[in-house]
MITOR-183132 format. One record per residue: residue number from 1; residue in one letter; chain; x, y, z of N, C-alpha, C in turn. Coordinates in nm, 2 decimals, m for minus. Each point is the difference from the previous one (the first is absolute). Example, Ala and Ser with C-alpha at 12.3 -4.5 7.8 and 13.67 -1.06 7.14 Angstrom:
REC  volo  torvo  tise  n_east  n_north    n_up  ca_east  ca_north   ca_up  c_east  c_north    c_up
REC     1      A     A    1.32    m0.57    0.78    m0.09      0.12    0.00    0.09     0.12    0.00
REC     2      S     A   m0.04     0.11   m0.07     0.09      0.11    0.00   m0.08     0.11    0.08
//
This chain:
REC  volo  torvo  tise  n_east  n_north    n_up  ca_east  ca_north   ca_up  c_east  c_north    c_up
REC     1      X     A  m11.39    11.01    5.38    m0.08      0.05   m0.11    0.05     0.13   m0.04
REC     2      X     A    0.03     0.06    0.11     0.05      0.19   m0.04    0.14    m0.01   m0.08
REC     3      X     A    0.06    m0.12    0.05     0.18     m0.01   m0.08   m0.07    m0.08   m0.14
REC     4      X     A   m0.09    m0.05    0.01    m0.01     m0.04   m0.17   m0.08     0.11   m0.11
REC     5      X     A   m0.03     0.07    0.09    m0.11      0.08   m0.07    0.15     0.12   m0.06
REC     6      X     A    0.11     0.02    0.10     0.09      0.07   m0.01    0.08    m0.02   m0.12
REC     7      X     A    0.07    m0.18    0.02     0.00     m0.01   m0.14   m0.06    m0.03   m0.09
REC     8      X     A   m0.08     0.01   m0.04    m0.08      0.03   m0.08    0.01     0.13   m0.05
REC     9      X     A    0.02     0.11    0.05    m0.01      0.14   m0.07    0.12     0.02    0.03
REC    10      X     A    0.10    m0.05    0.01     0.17      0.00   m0.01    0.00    m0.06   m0.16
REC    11      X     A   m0.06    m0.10   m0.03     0.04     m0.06   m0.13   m0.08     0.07   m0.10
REC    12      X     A   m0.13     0.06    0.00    m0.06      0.08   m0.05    0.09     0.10   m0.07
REC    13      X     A   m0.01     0.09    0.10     0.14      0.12   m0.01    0.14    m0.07   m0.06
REC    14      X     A    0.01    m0.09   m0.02     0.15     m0.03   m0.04   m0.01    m0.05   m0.13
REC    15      X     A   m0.09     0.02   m0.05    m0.11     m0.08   m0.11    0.05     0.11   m0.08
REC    16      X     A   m0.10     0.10    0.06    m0.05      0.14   m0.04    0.13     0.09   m0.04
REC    17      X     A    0.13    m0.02    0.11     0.14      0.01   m0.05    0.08     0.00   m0.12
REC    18      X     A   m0.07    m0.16    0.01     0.11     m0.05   m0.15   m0.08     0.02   m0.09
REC    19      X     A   m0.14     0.02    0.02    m0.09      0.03   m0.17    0.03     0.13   m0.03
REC    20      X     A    0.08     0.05    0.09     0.03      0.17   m0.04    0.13    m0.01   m0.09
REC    21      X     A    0.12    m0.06    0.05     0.07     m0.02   m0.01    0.05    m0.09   m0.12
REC    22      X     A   m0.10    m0.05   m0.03     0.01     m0.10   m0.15   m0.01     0.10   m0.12
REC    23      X     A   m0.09     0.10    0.03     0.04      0.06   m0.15    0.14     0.12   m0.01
REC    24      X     A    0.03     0.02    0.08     0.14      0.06    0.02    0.11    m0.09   m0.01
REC    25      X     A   m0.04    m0.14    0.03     0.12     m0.07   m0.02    0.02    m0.03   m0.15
REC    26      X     A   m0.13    m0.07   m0.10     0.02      0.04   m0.11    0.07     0.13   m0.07
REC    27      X     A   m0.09     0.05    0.05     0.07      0.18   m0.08    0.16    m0.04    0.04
REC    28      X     A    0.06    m0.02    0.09     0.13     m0.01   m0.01    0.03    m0.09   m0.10
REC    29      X     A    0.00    m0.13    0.04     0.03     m0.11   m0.08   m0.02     0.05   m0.14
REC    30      X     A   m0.05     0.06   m0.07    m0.04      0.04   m0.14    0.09     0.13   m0.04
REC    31      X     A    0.02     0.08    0.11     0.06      0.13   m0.05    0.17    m0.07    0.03
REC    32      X     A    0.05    m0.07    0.08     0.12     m0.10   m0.01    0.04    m0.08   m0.13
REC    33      X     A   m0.14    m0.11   m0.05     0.03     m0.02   m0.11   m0.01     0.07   m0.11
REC    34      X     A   m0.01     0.12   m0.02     0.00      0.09   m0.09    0.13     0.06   m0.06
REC    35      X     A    0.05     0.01    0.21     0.13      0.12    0.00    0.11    m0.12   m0.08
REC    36      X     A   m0.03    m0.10    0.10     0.12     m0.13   m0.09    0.02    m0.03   m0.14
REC    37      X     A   m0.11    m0.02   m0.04    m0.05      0.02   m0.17    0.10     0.11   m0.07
REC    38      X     A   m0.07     0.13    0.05     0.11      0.14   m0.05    0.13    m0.03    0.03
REC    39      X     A    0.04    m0.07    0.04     0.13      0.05    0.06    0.08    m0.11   m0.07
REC    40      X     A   m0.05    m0.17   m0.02     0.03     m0.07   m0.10   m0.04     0.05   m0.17
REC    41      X     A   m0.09     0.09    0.01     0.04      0.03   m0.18    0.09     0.10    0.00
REC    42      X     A   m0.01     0.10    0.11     0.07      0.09   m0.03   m0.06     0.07   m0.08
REC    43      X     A    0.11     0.15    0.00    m0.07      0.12   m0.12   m0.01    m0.03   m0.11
REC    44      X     A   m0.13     0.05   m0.09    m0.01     m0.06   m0.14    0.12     0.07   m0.09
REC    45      X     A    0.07    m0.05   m0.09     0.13      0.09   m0.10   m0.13     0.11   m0.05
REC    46      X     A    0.09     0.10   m0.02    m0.05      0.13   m0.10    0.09     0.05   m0.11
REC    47      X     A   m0.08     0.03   m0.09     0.14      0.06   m0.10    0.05     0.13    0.05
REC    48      X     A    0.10     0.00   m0.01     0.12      0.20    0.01   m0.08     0.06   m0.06
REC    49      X     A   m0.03     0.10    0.06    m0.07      0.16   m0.04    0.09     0.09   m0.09
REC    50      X     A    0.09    m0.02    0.03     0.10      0.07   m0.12    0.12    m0.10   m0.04
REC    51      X     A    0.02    m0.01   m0.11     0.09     m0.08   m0.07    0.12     0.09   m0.01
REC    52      X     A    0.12    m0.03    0.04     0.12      0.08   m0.04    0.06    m0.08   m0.06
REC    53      X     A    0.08     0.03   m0.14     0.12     m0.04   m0.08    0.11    m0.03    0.10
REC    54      X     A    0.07    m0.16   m0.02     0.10     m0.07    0.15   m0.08    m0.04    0.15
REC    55      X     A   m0.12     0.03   m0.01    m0.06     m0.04    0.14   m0.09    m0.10   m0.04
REC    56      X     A    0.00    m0.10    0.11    m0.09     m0.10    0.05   m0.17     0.05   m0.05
REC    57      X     A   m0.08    m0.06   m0.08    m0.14      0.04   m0.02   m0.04    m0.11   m0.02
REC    58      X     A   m0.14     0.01    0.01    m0.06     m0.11    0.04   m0.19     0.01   m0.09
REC    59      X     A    0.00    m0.09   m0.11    m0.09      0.00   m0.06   m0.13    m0.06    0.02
REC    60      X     A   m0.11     0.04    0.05    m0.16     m0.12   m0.03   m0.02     0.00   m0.14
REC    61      X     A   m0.02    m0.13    0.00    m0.04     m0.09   m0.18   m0.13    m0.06    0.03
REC    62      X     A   m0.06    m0.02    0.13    m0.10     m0.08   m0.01   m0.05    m0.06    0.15
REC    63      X     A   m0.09    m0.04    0.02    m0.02     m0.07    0.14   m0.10    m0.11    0.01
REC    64      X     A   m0.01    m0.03    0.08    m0.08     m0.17    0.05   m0.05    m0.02    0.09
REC    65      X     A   m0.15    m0.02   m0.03    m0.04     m0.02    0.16   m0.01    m0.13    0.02
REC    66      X     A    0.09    m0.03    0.08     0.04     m0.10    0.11   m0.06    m0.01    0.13
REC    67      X     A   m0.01    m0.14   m0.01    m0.05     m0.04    0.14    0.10    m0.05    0.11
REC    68      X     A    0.00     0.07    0.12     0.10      0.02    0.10   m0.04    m0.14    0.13
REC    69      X     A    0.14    m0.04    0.04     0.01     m0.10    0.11    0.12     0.05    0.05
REC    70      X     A   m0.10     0.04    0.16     0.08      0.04    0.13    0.05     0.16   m0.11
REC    71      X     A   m0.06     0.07   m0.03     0.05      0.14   m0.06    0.07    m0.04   m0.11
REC    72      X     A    0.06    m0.08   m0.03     0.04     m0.02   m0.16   m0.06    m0.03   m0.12
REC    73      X     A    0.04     0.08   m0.05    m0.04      0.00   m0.17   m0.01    m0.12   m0.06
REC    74      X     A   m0.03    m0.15   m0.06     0.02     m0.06   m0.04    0.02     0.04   m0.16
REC    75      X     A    0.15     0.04   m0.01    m0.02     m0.01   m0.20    0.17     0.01    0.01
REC    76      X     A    0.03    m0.06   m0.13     0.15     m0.04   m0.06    0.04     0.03   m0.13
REC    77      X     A    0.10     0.03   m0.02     0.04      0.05   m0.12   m0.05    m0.12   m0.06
REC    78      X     A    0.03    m0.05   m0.15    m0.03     m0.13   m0.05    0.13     0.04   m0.14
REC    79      X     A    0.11     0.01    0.01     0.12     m0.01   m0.10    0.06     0.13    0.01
REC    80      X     A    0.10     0.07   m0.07     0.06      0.11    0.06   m0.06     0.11   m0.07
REC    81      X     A    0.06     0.14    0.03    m0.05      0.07   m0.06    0.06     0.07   m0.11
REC    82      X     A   m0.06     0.05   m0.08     0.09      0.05   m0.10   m0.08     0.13   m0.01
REC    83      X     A    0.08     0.10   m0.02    m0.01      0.16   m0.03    0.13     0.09   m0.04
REC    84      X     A   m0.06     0.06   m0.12     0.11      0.07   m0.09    0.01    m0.01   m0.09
REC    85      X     A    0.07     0.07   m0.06     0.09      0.12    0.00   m0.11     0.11    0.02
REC    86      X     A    0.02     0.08    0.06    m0.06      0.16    0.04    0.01     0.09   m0.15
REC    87      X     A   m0.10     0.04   m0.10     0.03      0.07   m0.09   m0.09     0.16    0.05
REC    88      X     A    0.06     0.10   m0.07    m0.14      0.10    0.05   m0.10     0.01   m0.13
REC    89      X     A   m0.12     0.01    0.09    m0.13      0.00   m0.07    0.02     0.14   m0.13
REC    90      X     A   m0.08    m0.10   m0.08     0.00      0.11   m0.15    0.09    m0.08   m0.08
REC    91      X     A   m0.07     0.09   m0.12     0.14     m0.09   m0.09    0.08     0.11   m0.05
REC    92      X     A    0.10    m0.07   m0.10     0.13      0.12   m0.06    0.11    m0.01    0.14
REC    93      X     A   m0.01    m0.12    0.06     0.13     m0.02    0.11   m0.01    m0.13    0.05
REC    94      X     A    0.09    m0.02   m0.10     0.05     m0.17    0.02    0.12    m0.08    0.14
REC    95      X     A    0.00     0.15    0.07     0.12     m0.02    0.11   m0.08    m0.09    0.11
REC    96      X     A    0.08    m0.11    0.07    m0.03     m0.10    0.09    0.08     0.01    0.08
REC    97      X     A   m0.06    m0.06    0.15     0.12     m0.03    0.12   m0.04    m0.12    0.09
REC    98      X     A    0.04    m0.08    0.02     0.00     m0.11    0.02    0.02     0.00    0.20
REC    99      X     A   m0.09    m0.06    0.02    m0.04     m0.01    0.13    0.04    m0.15    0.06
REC   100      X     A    0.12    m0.07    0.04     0.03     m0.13    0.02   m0.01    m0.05    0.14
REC   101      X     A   m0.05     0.12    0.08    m0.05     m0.10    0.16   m0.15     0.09    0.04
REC   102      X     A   m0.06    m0.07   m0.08    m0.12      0.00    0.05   m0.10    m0.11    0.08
REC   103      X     A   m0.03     0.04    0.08    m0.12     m0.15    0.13   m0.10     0.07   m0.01
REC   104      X     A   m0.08    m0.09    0.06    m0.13      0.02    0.05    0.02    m0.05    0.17
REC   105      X     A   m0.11     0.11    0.08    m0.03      0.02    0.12   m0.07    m0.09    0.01
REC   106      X     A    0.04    m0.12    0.05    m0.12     m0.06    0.04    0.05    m0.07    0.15
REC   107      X     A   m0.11    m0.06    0.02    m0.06     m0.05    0.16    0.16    m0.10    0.05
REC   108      X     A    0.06     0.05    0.09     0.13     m0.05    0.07   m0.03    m0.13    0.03
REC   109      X     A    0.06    m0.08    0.00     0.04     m0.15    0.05   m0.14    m0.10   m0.09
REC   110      X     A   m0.05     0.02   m0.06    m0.14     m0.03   m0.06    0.04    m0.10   m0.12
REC   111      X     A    0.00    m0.14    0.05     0.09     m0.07   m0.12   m0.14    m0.10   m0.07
REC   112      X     A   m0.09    m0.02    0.08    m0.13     m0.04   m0.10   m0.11    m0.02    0.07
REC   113      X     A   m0.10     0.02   m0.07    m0.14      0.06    0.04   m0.06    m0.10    0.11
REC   114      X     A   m0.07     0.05    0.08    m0.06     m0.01    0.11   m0.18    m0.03    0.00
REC   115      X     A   m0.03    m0.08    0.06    m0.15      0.00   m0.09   m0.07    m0.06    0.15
REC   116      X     A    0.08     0.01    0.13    m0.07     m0.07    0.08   m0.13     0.07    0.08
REC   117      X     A   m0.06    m0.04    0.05    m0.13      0.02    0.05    0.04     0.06    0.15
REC   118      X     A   m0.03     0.12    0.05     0.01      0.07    0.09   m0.12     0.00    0.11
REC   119      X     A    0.00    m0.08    0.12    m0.11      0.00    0.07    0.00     0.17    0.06
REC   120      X     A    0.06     0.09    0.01    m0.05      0.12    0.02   m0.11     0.09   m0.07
REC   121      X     A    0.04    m0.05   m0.12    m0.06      0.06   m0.11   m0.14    m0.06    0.01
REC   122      X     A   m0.07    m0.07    0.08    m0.13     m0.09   m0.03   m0.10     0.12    0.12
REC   123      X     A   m0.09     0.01   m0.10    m0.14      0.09    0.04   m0.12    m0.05   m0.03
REC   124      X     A   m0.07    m0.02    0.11    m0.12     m0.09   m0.07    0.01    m0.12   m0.11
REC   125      X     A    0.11    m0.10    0.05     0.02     m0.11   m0.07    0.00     0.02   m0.13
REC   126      X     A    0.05     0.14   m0.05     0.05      0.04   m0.13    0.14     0.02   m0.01
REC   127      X     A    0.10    m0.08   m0.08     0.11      0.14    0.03    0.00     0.03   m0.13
REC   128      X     A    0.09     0.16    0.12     0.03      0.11   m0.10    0.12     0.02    0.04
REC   129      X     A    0.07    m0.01   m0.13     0.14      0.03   m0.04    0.00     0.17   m0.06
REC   130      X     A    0.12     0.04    0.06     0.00      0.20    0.01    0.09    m0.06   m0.17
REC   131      X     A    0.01     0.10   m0.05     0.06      0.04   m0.14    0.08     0.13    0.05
REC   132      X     A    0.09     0.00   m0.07     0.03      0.16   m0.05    0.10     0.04   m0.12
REC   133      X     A   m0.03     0.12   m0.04     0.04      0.05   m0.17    0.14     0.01    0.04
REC   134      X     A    0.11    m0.12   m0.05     0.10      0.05    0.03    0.11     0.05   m0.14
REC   135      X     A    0.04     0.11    0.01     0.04      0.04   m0.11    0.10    m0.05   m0.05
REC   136      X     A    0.07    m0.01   m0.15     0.07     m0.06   m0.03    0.12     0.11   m0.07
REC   137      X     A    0.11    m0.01    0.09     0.08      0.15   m0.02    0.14    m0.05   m0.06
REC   138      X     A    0.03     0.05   m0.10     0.16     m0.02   m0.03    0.08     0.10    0.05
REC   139      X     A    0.15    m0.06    0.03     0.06      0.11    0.05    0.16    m0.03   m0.06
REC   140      X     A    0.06     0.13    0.01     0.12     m0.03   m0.13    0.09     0.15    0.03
REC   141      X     A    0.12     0.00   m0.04     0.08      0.13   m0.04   m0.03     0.07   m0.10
REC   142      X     A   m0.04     0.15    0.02    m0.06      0.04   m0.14    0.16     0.06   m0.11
REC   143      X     A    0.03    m0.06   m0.07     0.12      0.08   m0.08    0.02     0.15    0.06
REC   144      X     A    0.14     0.05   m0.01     0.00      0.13    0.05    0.07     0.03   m0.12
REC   145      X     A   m0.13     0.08   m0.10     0.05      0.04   m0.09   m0.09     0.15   m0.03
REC   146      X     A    0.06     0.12   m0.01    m0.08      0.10    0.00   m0.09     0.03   m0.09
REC   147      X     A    0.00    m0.09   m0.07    m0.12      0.04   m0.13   m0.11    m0.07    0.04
REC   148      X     A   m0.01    m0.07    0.10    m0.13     m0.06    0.05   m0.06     0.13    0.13
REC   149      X     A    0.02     0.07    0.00    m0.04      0.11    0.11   m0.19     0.05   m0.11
REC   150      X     A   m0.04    m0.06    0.09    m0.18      0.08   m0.07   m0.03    m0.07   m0.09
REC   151      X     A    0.05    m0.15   m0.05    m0.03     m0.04   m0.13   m0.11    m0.11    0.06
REC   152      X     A   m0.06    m0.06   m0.08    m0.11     m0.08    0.06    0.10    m0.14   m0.10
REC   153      X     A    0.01    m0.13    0.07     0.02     m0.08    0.01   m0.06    m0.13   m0.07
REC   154      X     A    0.05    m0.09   m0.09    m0.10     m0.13   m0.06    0.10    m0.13    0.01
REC   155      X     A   m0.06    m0.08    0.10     0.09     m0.15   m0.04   m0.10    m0.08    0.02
REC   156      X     A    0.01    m0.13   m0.11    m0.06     m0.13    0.02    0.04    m0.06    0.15
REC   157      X     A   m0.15    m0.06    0.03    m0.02     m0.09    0.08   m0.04    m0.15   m0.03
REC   158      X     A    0.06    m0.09    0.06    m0.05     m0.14   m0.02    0.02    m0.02    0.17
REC   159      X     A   m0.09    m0.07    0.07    m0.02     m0.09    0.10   m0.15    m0.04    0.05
REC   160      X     A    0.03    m0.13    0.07    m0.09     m0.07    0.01    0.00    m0.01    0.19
REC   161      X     A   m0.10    m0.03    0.02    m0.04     m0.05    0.15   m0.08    m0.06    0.03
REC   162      X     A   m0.04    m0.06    0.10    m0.07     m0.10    0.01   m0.03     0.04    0.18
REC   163      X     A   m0.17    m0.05    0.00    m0.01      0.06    0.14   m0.14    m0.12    0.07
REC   164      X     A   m0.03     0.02    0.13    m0.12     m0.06    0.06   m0.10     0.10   m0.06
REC   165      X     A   m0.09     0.01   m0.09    m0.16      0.11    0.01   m0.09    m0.09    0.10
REC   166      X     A   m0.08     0.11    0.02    m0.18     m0.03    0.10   m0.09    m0.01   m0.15
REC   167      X     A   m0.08    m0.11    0.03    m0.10      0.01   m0.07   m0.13     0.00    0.08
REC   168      X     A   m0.09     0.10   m0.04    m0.08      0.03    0.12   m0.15    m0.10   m0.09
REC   169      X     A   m0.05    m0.05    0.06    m0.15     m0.08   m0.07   m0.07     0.00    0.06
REC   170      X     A   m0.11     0.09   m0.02    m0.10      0.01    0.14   m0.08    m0.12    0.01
REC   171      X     A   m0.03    m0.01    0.12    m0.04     m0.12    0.12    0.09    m0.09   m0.02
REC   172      X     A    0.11     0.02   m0.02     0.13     m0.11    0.04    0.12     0.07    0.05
REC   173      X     A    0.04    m0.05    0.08     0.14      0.06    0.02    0.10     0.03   m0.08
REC   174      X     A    0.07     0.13    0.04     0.13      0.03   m0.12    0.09    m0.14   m0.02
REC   175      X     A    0.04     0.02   m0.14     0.07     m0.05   m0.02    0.14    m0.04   m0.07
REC   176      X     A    0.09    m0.04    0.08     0.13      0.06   m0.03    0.10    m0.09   m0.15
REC   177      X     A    0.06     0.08   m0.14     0.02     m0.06   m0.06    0.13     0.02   m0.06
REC   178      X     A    0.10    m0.04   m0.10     0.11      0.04    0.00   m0.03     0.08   m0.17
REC   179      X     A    0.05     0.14   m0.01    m0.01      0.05   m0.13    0.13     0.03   m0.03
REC   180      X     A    0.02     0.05   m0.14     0.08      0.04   m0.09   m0.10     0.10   m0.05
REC   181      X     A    0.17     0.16    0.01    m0.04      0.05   m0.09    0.13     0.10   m0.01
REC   182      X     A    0.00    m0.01   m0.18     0.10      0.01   m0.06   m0.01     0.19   m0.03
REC   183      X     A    0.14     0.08   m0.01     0.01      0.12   m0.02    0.08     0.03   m0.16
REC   184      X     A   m0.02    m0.01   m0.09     0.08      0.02   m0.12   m0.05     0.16   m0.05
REC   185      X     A    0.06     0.13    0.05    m0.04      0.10   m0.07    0.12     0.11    0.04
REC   186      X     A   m0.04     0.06   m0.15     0.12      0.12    0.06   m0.03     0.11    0.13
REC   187      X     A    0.07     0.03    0.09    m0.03      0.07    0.13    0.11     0.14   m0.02
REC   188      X     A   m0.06     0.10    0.02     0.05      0.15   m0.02   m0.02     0.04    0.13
REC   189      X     A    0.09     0.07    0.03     0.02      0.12    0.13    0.10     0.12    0.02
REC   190      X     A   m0.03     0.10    0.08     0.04      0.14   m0.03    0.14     0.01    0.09
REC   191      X     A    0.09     0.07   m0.09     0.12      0.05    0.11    0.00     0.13    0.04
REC   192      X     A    0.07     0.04    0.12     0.02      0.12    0.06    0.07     0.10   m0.11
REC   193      X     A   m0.07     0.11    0.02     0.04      0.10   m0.08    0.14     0.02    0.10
REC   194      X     A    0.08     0.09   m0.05     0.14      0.06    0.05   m0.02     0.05    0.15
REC   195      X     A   m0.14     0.11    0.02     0.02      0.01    0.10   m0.10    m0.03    0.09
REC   196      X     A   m0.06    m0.09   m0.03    m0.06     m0.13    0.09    0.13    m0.04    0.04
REC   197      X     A    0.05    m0.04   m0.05     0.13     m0.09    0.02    0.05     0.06    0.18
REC   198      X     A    0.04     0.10   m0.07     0.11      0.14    0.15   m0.08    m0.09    0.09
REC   199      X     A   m0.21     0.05    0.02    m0.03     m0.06    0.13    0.01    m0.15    0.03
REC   200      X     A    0.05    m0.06   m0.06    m0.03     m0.17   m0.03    0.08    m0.02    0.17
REC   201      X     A   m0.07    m0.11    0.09     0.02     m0.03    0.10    0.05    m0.13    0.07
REC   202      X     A    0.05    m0.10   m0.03     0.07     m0.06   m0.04   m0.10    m0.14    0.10
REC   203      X     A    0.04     0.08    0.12    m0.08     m0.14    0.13   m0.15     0.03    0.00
REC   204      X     A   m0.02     0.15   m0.02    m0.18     m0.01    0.01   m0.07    m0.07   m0.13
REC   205      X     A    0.10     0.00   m0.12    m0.06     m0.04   m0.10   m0.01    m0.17   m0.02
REC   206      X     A    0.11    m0.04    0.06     0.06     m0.14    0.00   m0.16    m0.09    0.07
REC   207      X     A   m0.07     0.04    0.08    m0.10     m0.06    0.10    0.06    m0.03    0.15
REC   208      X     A    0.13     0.07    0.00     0.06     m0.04    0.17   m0.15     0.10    0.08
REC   209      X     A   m0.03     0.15   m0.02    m0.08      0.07    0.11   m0.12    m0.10   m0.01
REC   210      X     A   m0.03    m0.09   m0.07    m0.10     m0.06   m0.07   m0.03    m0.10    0.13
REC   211      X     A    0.08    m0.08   m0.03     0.03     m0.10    0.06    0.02     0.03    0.20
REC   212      X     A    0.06     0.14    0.00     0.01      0.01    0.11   m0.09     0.03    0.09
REC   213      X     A   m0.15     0.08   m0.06    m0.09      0.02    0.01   m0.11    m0.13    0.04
REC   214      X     A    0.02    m0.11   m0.08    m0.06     m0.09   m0.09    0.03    m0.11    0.19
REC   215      X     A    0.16     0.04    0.04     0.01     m0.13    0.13   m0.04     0.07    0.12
REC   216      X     A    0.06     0.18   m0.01    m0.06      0.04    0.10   m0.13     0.00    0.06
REC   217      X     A   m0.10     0.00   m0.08    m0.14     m0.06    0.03   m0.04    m0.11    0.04
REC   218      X     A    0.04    m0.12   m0.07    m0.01     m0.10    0.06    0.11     0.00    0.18
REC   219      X     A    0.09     0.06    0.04     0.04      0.02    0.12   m0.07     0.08    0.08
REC   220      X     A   m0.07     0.10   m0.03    m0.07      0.07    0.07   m0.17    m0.09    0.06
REC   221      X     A   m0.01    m0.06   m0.11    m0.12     m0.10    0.03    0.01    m0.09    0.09
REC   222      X     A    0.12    m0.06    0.00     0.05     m0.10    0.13   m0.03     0.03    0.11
REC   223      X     A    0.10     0.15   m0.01     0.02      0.02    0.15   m0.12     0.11    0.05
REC   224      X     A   m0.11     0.01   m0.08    m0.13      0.01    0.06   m0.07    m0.10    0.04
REC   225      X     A    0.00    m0.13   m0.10    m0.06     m0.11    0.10    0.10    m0.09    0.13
REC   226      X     A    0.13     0.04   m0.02     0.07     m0.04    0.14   m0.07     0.11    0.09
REC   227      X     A   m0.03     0.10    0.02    m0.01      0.11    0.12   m0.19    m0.04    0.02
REC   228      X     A   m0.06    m0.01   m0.11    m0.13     m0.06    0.04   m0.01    m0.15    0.06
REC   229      X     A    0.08    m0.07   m0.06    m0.02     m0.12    0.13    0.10     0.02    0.15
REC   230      X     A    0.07     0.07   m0.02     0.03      0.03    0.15   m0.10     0.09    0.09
REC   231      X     A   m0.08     0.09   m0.07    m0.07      0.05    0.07   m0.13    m0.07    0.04
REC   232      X     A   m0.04    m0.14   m0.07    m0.14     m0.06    0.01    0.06    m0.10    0.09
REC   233      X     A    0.10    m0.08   m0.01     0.03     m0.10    0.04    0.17    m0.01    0.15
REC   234      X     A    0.01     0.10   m0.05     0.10      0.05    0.12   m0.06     0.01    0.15
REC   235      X     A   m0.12     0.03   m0.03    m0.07      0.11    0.11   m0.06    m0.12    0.11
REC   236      X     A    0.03    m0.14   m0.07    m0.09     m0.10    0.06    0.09    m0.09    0.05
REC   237      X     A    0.14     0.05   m0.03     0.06     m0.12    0.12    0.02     0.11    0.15
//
């Protein structure tokens, strides 16, 4: 009777254990699927803070909130892009420069939209699909010509995209659908004065410290939850 009564408050206590233990294992499981998420979209593009005449710059025209699977953006160019000629703003100056490799930043290896249903994502037999504003940045050689030093910038835009949106309907679950939407407007932006220019930084401006920042965190986060499960789970063999 004393060894059953024993186990009995052995299984209790082991009960009492794992009920502890369950919400910390979530919190992991969740802050894991998060870090994975981040680390599959990666850092969002930004435009260059200072534009130099012959340097790499990098323009936002617009953004989309997209709905993400496994951290990815779900949205696609939808035909190519076209932008140019660069005139400067104002009139009484008919001078042009012609910009011939310009892209758009968009989501790496991402060849067509994703629309499947994520059992992580399910809360209260709702799911909820994350979104996020992902910006839509062109990036290009800016002419290295000195008369563009301080002059404010105008070229036509045309492009299209196409993406998963959330439609949210209350007392029903979101829901996920494919849109279009089209960008046809002229887009202006500022160049580095002369001596903007001198400080102009080449890697901090490019997004390398960006980016380096952007993985170092996610490394640092790792190897906090590697040293926390060796210290919870180490201690017990």
């Amino acid at each position: 009777m004393r060894n059953l009564f024993t186990g009995k408050c052995e299984y209790v206590l082991l009960l009492l254990v794992l009920s502890g233990l369950a919400p910390t294992a979530a919190y992991s499981q969740s802050l894991l699927r998060d870090l994975f998420r981040a680390s599959n979209q990666g850092p969002l593009p930004e435009p260059t803070t200072t534009n130099v005449p012959g340097k790499t710059v990098r323009i936002k025209v617009g953004e989309v909130e997209a709905a993400t699977w496994a951290g990815r953006p779900q949205w696609l160019l939808d035909g190519p892009v076209k932008f140019g000629p660069l005139h400067l703003s104002g009139k009484g100056n008919n001078a042009e420069w012609n910009v011939p490799d310009v892209h758009c930043l968009v989501v790496e290896n991402l060849t067509q939209l994703d629309d499947r249903y994520s059992e992580y994502d399910r809360k209260d037999n709702v799911a909820e699909w994350e979104t996020v504003n992902y910006p839509i940045v062109l990036e290009f050689v800016l002419p290295n010509d000195q008369k563009l030093y301080g002059q404010t910038l105008t070229a036509d835009l045309q492009l299209n995209v196409k993406y998963m949106g959330l439609e949210r309907i209350p007392y029903e679950p979101p829901r996920l659908t494919e849109k279009h939407q089209s960008m046809t407007m002229p887009v202006s932006f500022k160049v580095a004065t002369a001596e903007e220019a001198k400080h102009y930084s080449g890697v901090s401006d490019s997004g390398f410290i960006r980016n380096l920042k952007f993985y170092g965190a996610l490394l640092g986060c790792f190897l906090f939850l590697l040293l926390i499960g060796r210290l919870f789970f180490g201690r017990r063999r």
